[in-house]
Structure formats: C-alpha cells, structure tokens
C-alpha positions as CSV (number, residue, x, y, z in Angstrom):
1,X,109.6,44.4,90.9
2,X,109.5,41.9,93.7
3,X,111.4,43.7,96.2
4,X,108.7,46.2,95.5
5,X,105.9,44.2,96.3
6,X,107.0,42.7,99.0
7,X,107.6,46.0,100.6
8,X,104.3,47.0,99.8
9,X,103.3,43.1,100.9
10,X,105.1,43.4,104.5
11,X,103.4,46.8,104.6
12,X,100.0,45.8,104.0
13,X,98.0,44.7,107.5
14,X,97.3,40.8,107.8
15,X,94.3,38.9,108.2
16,X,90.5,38.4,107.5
17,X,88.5,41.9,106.0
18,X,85.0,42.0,106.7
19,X,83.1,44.8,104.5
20,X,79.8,46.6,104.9
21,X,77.7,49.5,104.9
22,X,77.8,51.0,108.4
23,X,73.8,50.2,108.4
24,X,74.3,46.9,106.9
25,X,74.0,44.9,110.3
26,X,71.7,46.3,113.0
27,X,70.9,49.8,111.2
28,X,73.9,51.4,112.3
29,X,77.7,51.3,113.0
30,X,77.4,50.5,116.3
31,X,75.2,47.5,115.6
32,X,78.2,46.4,113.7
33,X,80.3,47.1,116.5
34,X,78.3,44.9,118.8
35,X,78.4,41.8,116.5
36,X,82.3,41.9,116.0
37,X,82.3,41.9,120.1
38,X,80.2,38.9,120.1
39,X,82.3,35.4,120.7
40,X,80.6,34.0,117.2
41,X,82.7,36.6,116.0
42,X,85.8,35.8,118.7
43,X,89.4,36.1,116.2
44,X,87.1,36.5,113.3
45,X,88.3,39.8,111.7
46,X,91.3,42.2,111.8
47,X,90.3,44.4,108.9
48,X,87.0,45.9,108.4
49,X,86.2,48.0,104.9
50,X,83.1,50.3,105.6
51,X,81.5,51.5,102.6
52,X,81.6,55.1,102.6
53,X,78.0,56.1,103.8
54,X,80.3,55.9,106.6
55,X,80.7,59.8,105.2
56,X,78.2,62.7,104.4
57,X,76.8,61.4,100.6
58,X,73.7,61.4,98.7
59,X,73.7,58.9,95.8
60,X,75.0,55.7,94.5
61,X,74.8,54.2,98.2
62,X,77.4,56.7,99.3
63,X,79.9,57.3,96.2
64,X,78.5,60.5,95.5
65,X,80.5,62.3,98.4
66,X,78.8,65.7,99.9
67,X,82.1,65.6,102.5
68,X,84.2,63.2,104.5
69,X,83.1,63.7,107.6
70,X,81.4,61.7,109.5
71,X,77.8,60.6,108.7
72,X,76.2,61.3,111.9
73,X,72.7,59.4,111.3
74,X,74.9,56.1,110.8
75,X,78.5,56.9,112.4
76,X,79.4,57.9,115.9
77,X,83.0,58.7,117.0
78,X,82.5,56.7,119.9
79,X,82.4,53.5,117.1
80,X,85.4,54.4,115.7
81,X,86.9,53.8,119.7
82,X,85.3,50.7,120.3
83,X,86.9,49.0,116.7
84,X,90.4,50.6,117.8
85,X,90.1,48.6,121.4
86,X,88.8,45.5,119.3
87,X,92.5,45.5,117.2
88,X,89.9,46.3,114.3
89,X,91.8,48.0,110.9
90,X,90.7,50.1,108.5
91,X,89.8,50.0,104.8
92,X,88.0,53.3,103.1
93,X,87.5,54.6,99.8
94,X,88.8,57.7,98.6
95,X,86.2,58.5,95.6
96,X,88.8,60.1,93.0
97,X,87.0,60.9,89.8
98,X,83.7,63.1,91.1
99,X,82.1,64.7,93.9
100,X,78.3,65.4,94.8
101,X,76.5,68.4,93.0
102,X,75.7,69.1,96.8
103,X,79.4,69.4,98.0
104,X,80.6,72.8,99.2
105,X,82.8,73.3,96.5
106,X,80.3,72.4,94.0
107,X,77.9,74.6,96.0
108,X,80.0,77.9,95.9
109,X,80.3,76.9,92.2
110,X,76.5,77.2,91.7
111,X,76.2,80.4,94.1
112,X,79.2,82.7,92.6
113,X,79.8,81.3,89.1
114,X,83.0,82.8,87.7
115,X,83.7,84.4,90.6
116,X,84.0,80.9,92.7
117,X,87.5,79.7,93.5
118,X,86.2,76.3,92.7
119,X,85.8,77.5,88.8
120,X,88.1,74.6,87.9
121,X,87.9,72.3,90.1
122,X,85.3,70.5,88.2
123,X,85.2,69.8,84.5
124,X,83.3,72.2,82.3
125,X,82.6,70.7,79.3
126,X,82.5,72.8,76.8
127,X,86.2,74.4,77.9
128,X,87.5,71.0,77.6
129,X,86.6,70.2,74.1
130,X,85.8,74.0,72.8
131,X,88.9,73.2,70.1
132,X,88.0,69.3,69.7
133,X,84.5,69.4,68.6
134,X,81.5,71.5,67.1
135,X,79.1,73.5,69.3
136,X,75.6,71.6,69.4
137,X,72.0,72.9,69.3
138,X,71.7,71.9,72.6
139,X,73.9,73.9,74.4
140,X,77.1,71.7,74.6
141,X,80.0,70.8,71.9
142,X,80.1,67.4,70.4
143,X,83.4,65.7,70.5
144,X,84.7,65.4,66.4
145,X,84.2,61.6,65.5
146,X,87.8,60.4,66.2
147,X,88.1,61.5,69.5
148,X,84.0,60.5,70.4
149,X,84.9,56.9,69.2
150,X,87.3,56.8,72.1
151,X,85.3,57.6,75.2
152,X,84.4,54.5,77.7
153,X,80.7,55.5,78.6
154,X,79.1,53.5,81.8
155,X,75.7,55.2,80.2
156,X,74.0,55.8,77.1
157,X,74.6,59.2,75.5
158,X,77.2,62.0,76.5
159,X,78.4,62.1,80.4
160,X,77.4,65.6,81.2
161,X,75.2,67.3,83.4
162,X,73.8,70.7,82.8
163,X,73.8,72.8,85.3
164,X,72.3,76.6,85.6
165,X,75.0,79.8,86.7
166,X,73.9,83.3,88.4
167,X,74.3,84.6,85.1
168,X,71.1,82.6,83.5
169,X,73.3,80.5,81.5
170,X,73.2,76.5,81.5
171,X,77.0,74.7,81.0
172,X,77.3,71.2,80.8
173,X,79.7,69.5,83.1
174,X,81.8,66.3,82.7
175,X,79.3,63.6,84.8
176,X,81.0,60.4,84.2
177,X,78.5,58.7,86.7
178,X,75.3,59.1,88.2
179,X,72.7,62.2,87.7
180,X,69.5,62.8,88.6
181,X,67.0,66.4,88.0
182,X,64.4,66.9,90.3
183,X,62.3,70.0,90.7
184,X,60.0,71.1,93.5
185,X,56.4,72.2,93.4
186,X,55.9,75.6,91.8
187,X,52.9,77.5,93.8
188,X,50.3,78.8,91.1
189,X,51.7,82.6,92.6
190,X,54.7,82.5,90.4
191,X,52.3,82.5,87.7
192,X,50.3,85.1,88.0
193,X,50.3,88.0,86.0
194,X,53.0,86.2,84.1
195,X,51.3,87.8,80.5
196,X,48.3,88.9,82.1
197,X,47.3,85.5,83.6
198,X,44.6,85.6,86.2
199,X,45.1,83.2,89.1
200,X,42.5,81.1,88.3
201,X,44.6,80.3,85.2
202,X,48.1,80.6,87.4
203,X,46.6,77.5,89.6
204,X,45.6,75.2,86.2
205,X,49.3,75.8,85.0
206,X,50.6,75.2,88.5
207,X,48.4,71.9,88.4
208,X,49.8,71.0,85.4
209,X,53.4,71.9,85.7
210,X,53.7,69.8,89.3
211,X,51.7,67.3,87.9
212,X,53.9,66.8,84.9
213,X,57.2,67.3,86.3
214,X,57.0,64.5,88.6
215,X,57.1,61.8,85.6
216,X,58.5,64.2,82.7
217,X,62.4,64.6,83.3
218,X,63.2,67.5,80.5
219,X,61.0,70.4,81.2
220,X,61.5,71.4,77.8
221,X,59.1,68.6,76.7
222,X,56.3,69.4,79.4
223,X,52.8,70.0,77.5
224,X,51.4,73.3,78.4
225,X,48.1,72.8,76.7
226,X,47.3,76.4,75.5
227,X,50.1,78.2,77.3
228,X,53.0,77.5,75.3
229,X,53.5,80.9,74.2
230,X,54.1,81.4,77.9
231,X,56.8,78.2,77.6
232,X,60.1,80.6,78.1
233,X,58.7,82.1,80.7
234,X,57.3,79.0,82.5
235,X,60.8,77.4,81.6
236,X,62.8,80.0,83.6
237,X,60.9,80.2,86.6
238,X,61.1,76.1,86.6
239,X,65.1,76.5,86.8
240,X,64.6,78.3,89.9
241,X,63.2,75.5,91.2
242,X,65.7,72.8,90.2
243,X,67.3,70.2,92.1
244,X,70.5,67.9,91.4
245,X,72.2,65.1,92.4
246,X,75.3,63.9,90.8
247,X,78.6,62.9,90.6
248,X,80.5,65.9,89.0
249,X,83.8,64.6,87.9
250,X,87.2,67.1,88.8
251,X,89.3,68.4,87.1
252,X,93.0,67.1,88.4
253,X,94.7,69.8,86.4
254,X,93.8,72.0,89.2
255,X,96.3,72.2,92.0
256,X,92.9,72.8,94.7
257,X,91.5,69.4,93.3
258,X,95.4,67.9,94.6
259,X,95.2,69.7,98.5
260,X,91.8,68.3,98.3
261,X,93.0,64.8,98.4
262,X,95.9,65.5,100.7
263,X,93.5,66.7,103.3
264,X,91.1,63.6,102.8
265,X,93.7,61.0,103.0
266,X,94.8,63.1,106.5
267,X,91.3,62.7,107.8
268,X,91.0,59.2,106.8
269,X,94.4,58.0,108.5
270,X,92.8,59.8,111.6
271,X,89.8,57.8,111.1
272,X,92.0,54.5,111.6
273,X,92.3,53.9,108.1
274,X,95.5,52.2,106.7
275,X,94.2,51.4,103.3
276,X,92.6,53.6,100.6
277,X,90.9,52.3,97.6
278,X,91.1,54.1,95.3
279,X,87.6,54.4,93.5
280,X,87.2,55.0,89.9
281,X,91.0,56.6,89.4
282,X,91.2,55.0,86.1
283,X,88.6,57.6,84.7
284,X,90.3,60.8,86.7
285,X,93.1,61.6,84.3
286,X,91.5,62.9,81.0
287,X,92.9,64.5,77.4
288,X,91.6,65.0,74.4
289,X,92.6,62.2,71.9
290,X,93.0,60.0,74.3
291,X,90.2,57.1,76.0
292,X,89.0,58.2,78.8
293,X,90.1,55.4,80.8
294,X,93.5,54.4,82.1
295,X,95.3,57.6,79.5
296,X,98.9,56.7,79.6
297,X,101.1,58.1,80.9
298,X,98.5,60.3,82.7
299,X,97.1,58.0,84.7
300,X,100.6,56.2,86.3
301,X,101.3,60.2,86.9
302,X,98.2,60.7,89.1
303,X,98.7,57.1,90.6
304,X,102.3,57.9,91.6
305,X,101.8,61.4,92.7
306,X,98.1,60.0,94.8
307,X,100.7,57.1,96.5
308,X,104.1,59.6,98.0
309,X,101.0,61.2,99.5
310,X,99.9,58.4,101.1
311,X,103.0,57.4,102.1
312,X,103.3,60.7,104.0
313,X,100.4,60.0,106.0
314,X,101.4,56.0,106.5
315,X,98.5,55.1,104.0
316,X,98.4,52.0,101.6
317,X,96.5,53.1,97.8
318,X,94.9,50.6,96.4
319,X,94.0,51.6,92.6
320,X,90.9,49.9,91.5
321,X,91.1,48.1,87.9
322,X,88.5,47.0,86.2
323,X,89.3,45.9,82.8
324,X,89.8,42.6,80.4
325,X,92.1,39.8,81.5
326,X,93.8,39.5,78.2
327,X,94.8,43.7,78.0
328,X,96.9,42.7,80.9
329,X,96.1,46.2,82.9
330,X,95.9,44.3,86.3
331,X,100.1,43.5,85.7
332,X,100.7,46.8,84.8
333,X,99.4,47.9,87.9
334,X,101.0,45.2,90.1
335,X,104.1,45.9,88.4
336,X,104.0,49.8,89.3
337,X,104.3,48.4,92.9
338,X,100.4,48.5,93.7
339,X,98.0,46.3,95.5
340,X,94.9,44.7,93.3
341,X,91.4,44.0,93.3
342,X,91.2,40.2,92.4
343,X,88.2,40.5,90.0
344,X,88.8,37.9,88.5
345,X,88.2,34.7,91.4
346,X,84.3,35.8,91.7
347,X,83.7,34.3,87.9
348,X,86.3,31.9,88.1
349,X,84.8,30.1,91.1
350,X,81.4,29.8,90.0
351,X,82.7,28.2,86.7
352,X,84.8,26.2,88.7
353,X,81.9,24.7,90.8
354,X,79.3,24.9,88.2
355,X,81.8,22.6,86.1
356,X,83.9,20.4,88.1
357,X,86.9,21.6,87.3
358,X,89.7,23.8,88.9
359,X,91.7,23.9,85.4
360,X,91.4,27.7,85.3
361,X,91.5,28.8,88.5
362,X,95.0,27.0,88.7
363,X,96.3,29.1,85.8
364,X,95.1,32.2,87.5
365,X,97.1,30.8,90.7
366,X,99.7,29.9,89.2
367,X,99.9,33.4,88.0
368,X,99.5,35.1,91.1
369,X,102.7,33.4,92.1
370,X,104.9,33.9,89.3
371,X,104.0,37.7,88.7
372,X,104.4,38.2,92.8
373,X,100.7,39.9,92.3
374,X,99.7,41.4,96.0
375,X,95.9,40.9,95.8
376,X,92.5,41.7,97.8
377,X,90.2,38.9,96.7
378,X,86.5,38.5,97.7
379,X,83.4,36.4,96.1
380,X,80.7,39.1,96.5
381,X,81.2,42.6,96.6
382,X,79.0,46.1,97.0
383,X,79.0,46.3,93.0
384,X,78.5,43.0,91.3
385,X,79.9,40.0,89.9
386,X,83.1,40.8,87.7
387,X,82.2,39.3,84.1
388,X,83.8,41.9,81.6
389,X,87.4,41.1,83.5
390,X,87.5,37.7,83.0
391,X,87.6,38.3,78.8
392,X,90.4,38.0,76.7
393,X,91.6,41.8,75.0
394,X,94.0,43.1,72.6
395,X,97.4,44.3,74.4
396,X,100.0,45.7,71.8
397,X,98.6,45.1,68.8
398,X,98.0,41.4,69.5
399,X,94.8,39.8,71.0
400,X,95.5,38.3,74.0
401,X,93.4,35.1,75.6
402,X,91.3,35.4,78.7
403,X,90.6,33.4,82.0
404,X,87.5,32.0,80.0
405,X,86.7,31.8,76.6
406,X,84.0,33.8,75.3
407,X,80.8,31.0,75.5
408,X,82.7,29.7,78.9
409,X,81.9,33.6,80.4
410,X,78.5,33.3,78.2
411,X,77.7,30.4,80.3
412,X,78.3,31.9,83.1
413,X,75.8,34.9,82.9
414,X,73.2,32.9,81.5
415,X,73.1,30.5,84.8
416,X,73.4,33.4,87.4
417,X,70.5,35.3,85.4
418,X,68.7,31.9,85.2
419,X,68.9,31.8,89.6
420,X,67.8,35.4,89.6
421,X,70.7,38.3,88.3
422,X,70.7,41.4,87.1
423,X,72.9,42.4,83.9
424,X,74.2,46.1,84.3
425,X,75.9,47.0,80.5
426,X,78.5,49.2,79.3
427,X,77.9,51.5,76.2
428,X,79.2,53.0,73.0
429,X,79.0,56.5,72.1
430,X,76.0,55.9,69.7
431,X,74.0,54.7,73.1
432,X,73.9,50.5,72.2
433,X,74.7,48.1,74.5
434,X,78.9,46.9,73.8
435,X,79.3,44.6,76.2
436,X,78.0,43.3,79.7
437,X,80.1,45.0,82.7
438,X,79.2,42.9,85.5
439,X,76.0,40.6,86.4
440,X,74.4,41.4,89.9
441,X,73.3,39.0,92.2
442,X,74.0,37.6,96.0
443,X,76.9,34.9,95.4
444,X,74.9,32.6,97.3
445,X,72.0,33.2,94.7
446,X,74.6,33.0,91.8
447,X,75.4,29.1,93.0
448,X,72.0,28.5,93.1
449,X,71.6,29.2,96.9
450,X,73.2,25.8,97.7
451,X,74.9,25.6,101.3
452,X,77.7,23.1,99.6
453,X,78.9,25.3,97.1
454,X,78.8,28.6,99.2
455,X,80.9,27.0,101.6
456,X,84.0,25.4,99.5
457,X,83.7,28.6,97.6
458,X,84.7,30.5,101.0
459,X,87.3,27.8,101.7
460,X,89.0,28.8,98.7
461,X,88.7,32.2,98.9
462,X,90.4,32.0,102.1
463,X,93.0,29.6,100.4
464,X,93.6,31.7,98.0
465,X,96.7,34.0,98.1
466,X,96.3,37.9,99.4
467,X,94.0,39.4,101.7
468,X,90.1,37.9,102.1
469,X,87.6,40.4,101.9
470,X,84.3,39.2,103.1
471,X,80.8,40.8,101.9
472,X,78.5,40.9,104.8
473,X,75.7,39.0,102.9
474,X,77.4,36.7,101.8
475,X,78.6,35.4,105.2
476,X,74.6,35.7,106.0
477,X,73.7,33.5,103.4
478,X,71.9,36.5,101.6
479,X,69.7,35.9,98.5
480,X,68.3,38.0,96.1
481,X,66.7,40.7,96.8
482,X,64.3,41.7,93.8
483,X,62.4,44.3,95.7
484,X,64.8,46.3,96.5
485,X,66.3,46.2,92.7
486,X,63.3,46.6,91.6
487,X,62.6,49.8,93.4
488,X,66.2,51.1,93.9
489,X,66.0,53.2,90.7
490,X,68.7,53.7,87.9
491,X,71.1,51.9,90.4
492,X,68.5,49.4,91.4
493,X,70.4,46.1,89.8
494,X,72.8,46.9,92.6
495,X,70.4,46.9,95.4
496,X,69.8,43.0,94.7
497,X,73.1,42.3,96.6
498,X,72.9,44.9,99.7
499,X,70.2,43.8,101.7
500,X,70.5,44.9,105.7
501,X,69.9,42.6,108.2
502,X,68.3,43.7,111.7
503,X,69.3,42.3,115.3
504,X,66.8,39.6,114.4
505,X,68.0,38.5,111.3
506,X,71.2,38.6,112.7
507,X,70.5,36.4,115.6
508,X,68.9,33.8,113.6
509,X,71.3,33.5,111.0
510,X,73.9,33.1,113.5
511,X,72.3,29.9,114.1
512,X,72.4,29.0,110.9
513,X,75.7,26.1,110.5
514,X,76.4,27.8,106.9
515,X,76.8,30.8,108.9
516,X,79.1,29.0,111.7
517,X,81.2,27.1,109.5
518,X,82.2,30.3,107.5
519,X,82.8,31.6,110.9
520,X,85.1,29.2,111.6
521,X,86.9,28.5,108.2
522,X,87.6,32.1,108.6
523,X,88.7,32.6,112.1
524,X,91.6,29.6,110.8
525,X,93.1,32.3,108.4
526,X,92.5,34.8,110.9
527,X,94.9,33.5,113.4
528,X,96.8,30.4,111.8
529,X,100.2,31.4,110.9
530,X,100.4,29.1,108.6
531,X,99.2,32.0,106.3
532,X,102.0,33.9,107.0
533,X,103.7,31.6,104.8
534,X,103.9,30.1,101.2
535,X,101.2,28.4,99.4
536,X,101.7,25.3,97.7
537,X,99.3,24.3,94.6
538,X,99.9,20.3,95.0
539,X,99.1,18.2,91.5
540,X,95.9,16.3,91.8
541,X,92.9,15.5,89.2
542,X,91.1,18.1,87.3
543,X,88.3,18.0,89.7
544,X,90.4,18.1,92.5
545,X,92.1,20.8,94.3
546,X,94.9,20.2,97.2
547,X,96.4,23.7,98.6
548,X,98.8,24.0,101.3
549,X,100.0,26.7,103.4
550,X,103.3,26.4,105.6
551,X,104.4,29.7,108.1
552,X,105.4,29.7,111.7
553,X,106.0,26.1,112.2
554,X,102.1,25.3,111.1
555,X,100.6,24.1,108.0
556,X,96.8,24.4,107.0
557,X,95.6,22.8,104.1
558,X,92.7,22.2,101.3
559,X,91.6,19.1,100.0
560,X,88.3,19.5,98.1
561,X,86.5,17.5,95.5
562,X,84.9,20.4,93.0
563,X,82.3,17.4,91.5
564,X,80.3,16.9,94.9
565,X,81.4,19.8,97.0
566,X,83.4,18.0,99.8
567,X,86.4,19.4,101.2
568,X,88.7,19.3,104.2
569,X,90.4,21.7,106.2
570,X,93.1,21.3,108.6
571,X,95.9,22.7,110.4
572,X,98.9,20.8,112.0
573,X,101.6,22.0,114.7
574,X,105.4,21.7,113.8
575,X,105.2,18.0,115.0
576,X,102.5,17.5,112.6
577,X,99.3,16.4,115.3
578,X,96.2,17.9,114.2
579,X,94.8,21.4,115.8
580,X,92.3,22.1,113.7
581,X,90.0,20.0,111.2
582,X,86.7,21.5,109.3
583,X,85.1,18.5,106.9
584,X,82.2,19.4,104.4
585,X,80.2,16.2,103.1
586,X,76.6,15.6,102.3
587,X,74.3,15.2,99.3
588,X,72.5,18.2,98.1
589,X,70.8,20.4,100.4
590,X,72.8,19.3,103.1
591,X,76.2,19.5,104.5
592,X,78.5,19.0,108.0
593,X,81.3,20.7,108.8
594,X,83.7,18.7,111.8
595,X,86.0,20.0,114.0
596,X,88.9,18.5,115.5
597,X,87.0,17.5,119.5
598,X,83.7,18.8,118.7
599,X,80.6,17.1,117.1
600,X,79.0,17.9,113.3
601,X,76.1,20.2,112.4
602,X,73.6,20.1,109.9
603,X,72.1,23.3,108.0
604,X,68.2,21.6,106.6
C-alpha cells in the first residue's frame, strides 16, 4: 500500500492550490490572471482548481456540463497561456455521474428518439427497473420496497426526470441531481379553433395558461376555469413548449458513455490539467439491489478502469468521497492507491477553535500518518461545510466511532447556523429529512467572522499534511452572503459561500492585514522546502498545538495556543538562524502578524 501512495504522492504536483470560479475575481478568467501576476500574489500559488464554468454548463454553477469546451463569455485561450508562463497547474473536474438535458448527446436523444445512437447513454428508468418494480399511475415504475429502501436520495421523492420523445410518449430518466421545467409563452393562436374556440376565448386561455405556468410547475394541475374539457388538448400543445434543465445521469454500461470520458480527460490534459476530480463517481455505478452509492465491486471497477485512462494521458484522478468517518470509505479509497478530499479538517477545526482543544484533530493527524493517506485539504469549499463525514457509521457489521460524537457535530451546526448558515439535508425514500449533509456558510462567518481564528485556522491548514487548497473567499475574508442564497433558487444555500469580488473589492481587501498575512503564511508553504519533508506532531497541552516540518535542510514550524488564538510561524536554515517568523497575538478583534525584519500590522 505505501509504495503505492507514494508513487501516486511523488506524482502528484507540489505546492499551494488556489480555487475559484473563472468569474470569481474581476468577472472573468483573466481578471484572475491579473491578480496571480500581482507581487501580493509573488510565490503565492502553483496550483489553481477552476470550477468548471470554466466549460460550456447551465446549472448547479457549472456541474451540469452542456460540453467541455471552453466557456467563451468567461474563458479565453489566451488565459490558459498566461497561467502556463506563470508555472500555474491545473486542477478540473471531470463531472462523472450526469450531463446537461442541453448536451448534444442528450439533444439528438430528444430529436430522434430510438433512432439516436445516444439511446443508452443515459439512464431510462423504466428499462432499468422494468423487472424490479411495479409500473405506476404516473408513468414510471416504482422500485419493490427492498430495493427502494436502499437508494441514497440528495432530494425528496424519486430521482427522475420526465422527458417527452418524437413519438408523444413521456419516459422518466434517472436524474440523480438537479432538474428544473420551464415552459415558454403560448400565443392565444395555438388555441384557436382548438374545439371551436373563437380567439377571443383562445387569448383568455393564453392569459391564463402564461399566467399560470409561471408559478404552477406540473401543468397537469393548472386550473382551466371552464375549459377543462379542452385540458388534453391544452396539455399537449404545452409539451411543445417545454423547457429542461438537468443533470441526466449515464448509463456506464454503455461503451460510448467510456470514449466519452477518454476524449474529456484528452481535452483536459491539453487544457493544462494534471489532476481530475472526480465529481460525484460514487453514484455512477448503479444495479438493482444494490445502494446507489459506492456498489461494490462496481464502483472500484469504474474507479480502476477511469484511472489506466488517466494514466495514459499523464492525469492524476482524484475520486471524491463523501461519506461517514466511522464506515471507513475514505481508507478504502486511499488504500486503492487514490488521492482524497480531506472532509473532514473543515469541522474539525472549527470544533477545535470553538473549544480549545486540538484532542481530535491530533487523532485525525495521527491517522493521516499511520494510514500514508495522500490528501487535498481546504477550510471552505464551492459546496459547503462537511458535517455528515465527520459521524461515526457502521462498517462490517459493527458501528464504528467518528471524529466527533454525535452532540460534539450537533454543536457544531448549531453555532455556524447561530453566525448565519444554511442546512442543506439528505433524504429517505419516503421524502423526510435523514440526516444533515453539510451546513453552508463562508468559513470566516462559521468562526464568527473573527480575524484571530480565520488566521490560525489557515496556519494549520497549511500545516497540515497534503496539498492546501484555498477557496478564494475565504482568503478575502468573505462573509455571508444571504442575498444571494436567498435568491439563488433550489441551490440557493450554496450561493451563501460564492460571492465574486470586482477589481475594487479586490483592491481593498488586499489591504486588508487578514488578507496579507494569509498571503504570506501561504507563500511559506509555497516555496519552503521544509514541506517537502516530514511532519512532526510534537507533545504539548490539550490546548496547545506544536507542528514541525523538516525537508531540504529547513524546518518550519507551529506553535499555537487554540484558547486565545496566538500562534507562531517560523522557518530556520540548516544552521538553525531564523528566515522567516509570522506571530499572531491580540485580544479580540484584533491581531498582528511579524515577520522576521519587517514591522507588525493591525486589521481594526
């Protein structure tokens, strides 16, 4: 196992990962571009993840892929040149489980039925569970009972989108995700003469209808006031004027859904890309009797199959795993020889300032360590704060702690929605609420927007073993944004936490000292080679923390205080004289970071 990883560990690029939206800062990619070459920003990063509006997409802030090429209102190729001349990496998502209603291949799906040579590249529905279930009044078979029990839902009722053929009919398809039915005005012509209506009455039922459909989602409910013997009628010509979005999940069984990804990783490595996280895999592989999440072996089939590809084209995968602590699913992976998301330091941190204590984030170092786990870490994130991950889960038969106990994780949601979250829930078949998934919020808001904490919590992160990824608003400063979750839709709890910040944000901020002294906390394990070594976890008190890294003749290391938020930084040469020295202290609401020949700053 460890000669694995550290294959995969010598493989992976080094350094700091910055990760946006190409619009996230100054509207475009090339705003992004010119903050990178400014000299806040000198040694800074060596890895940038851009979010995949960076392609053609139309929901879910880009993971509802039309295509992978190039979105030309954000993306041009010259930014792609200027990054590659900047030493700049890159990170991407491959979206495995679904694409847009609006790709081609869903398109030609749409346009030719039967006849398409995309007929199974998605997942019909019915065909998938025509002998493992009854056929419903609705149109669509019902799972039996044992097999409906299984499925991991991410919202209420079935995950299926109906969707209308050349032939008339409607078939459901398998929508694990996002959906959304629109339909456009219908002009009072295509009523008339529909059973010997006049157009005076054509134009009331075209008032109606376009008045009703834009607040009444299922066009079977619309009230027709004394037309609905006409309702069939009305009904059809309202298909005609349908409109999706979605995220249509494939089918893998199909051998075109396989050259599909080949040919995407290929255009991503000629993008720049070296690593490819892999969205959403854990739902791709799919079988009747079987959860729909992480089947075994199914899954480590895919996974295995999705990395010799990658290896072909000098690609990294990077599965993403979202799941309890205790099932022990993020070892599994590691042990397969694959990179993970570190979902579990976001929670753990907060706890670990909110409390004092750095008991459990020592067990989950300690662990890092002694399983060889090759992680990406981060605080905040384009999704939300990790809370589901961090519970304990029944592996084998046997229930198996987590990182936190139950109220511990309880605690935790309770004081991020008391500064402001959002909750975002997963679901049983039945439609109620089963557990929380993750809690969405700013990190900076989930401390409680204090400068202290936001800054030791970077200094760990960066401490902290595997590659840093840094969320954009986070290094900002960024607090919650309840307008834009408040208007953002079914998705909306997201938007909290994606704010974009124009050239003048951006200027002021950068003269923000929370904004300098992550700045320069990072550009130390950007270019200190003392990360290129091992980490030491030295004993101290429970409210203590004292981390050391040693590489290259240098070591950098932690000493931090997790009761009043100090902390030191520093580096020392071979002969042990200081290079580099970045002190936090203050009382709350204040802090100043020192470096070694230079004077302290204060953030009011």
């Amino acid at each position: 196992m460890h000669d694995e990883l550290r294959t995969i560990e010598q493989r992976l690029p080094r350094g700091v990962m910055l990760n946006a939206y190409p619009d996230s800062l100054g509207g475009r990619l090339s705003g992004l571009v010119e903050l990178l070459k400014r000299p806040e920003f000198a040694d800074a990063f060596s890895l940038l993840y851009i979010l995949p509006t960076f392609f053609n997409s139309d929901l879910d802030r880009g993971f509802s892929i039309i295509d992978y090429g190039l979105n030309q209102e954000l993306v041009a190729p010259g930014d792609l040149d200027e990054l590659d001349r900047l030493g700049i990496t890159f990170k991407f998502d491959l979206i495995l489980n679904h694409l847009s209603v609006a790709s081609p291949q869903f398109r030609d799906l749409l346009a030719r039925g039967d006849e398409s040579e995309y007929k199974d590249f998605f997942l019909d529905w019915n065909a998938f569970w025509h002998c493992h279930g009854t056929p419903g009044e609705e149109g669509y078979v019902v799972p039996h009972d044992e097999h409906l029990q299984k499925l991991f839902l991410r919202k209420p009722g079935l995950p299926i989108l109906k969707v209308g053929f050349p032939d008339g009919s409607e078939r459901p398809y398998w929508n694990t995700f996002y959906q959304q039915i629109t339909y456009r005005p219908v002009s009072a012509e295509a009523f008339h003469g529909l059973g010997g209506v006049t157009q005076e009455t054509a134009e009331q039922i075209a008032a109606r209808i376009n008045t009703a459909i834009q607040t009444e989602p299922d066009i079977e409910r619309i009230y027709l006031d004394g037309h609905d013997y006409l309702r069939d009628e009305i009904q059809a010509i309202l298909r005609g004027h349908r409109c999706y979005l979605g995220q249509m999940d494939l089918d893998a069984r199909s051998e075109k859904v396989w050259e599909f990804y080949d040919e995407t990783l290929q255009r991503l490595r000629d993008y720049g890309a070296r690593i490819i996280r892999l969205d959403a895999f854990a739902y791709l592989h799919k079988e009747p009797g079987q959860p729909n999440f992480f089947n075994k072996p199914g899954t480590w089939d895919y996974l295995r199959r999705l990395r010799e590809m990658a290896r072909a084209h000098d690609l990294v995968v990077f599965p993403e795993v979202h799941a309890e602590y205790g099932k022990g699913l993020h070892r599994e992976v590691a042990r397969e020889g694959y990179p993970i998301y570190d979902f579990f330091l976001p929670g753990l941190l907060i706890h670990a300032l909110d409390r004092g204590t750095s008991v459990h984030l020592l067990r989950w170092i300690e662990e890092i360590q002694r399983e060889g786990l090759q992680t990406i870490n981060m605080l905040g994130c384009h999704d939300g704060i990790p809370v589901l991950d961090l519970r304990g889960g029944v592996r084998d038969g046997v229930h198996h702690p987590g990182l936190l106990e139950d109220a511990e994780i309880e605690a935790v949601v309770d004081r991020i929605l008391e500064r402001g979250g959002r909750v975002k829930n997963l679901y049983g078949p039945d439609g109620r609420k089963i557990a929380y998934y993750q809690v969405n919020a700013t990190f900076y808001s989930a401390l409680g927007e204090d400068d202290r904490k936001l800054l030791l919590a970077r200094a760990i992160q960066l401490f902290m073993p595997g590659i840093p990824q840094i969320w954009y608003l986070d290094l900002f400063a960024g607090r919650n944004d309840y307008v834009a979750a408040d208007s953002g839709g079914a998705a909306g709890h997201k938007e909290i936490n994606r704010t974009n910040l124009d050239q003048d944000e951006i200027h002021e901020r950068l003269g923000w000292p929370v904004v300098q002294d992550q700045l320069a906390l990072i550009r130390l394990r950007n270019t200190s080679g003392a990360f290129n070594g091992r980490l030491t976890v030295h004993p101290a008190a429970p409210d203590q923390l004292y981390l050391s890294w040693h590489g290259d003749g240098c070591t950098a290391s932690l000493h931090a205080d997790l009761g009043t938020f100090d902390f030191t930084v520093s580096e020392r040469d071979a002969s042990g004289a200081e290079t580099r020295v970045l002190r936090s202290r203050g009382k709350a609401g204040r802090h100043s970071v020192r470096r070694a020949g230079g004077a302290g700053s204060a953030h009011p």
